[in-house]
C-alpha positions in Angstrom: 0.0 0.0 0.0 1.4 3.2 -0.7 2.1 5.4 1.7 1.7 9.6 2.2 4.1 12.2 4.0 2.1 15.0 5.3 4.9 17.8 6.3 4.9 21.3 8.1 1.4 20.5 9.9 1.0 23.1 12.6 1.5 21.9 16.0 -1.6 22.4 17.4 -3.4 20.1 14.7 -0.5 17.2 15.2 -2.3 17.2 19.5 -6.0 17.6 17.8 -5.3 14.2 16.2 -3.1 12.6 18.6 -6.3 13.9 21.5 -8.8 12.2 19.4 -6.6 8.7 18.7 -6.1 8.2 22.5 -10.0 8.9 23.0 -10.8 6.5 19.6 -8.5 4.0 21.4 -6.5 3.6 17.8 -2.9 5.2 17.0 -2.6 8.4 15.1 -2.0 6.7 12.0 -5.3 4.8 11.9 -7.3 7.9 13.4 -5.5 10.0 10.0 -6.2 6.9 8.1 -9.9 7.4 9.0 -10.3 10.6 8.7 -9.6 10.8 5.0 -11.7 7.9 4.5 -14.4 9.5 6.0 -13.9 12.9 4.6 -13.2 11.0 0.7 -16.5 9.2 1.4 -15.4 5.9 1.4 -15.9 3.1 4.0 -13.2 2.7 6.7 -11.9 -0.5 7.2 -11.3 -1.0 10.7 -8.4 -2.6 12.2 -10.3 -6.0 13.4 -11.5 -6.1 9.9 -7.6 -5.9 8.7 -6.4 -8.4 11.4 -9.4 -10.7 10.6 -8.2 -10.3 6.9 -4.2 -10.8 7.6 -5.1 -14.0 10.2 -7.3 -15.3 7.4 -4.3 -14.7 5.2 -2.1 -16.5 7.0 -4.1 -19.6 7.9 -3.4 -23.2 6.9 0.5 -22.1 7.4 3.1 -23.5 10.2 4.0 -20.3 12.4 7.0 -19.9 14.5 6.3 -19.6 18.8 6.8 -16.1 18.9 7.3 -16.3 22.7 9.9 -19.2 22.7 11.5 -17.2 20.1 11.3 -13.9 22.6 12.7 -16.5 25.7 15.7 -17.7 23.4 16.9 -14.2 22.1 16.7 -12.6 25.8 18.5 -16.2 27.5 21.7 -14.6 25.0 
């Protein structure tokens, strides 16, 4: 997906969206992510509906423990 650099936005917008991401319980990137859906007028996908999509994605495939993996790489 490609992605977009925003630059020079004033400071007091960057806490407006940061404010609104901690009260949406999502990170500023998916509360930006949103907001230009919404203002575009096209449906927001939201991140359940994305990790339902990447585990659904990913199923039928042998996955690594991640937390043995953790144990073993802190143990060193």
């Amino acid at each position: 997906m490609p992605d977009v650099l925003v630059r020079d936005l004033d400071a007091a917008v960057i806490e407006t969206l940061r404010k609104r991401a901690v009260e949406n319980g999502r990170s500023m990137q998916a509360e930006v992510r949103l907001l230009i859906s919404e203002r575009l007028g096209r449906k927001a996908v939201s991140d359940a509906v994305v990790a339902r999509r990447i585990k659904k994605a990913l199923s039928g495939r042998s996955h690594s423990d991640s937390a043995k993996l953790l144990r073993e790489d802190r143990s060193r």
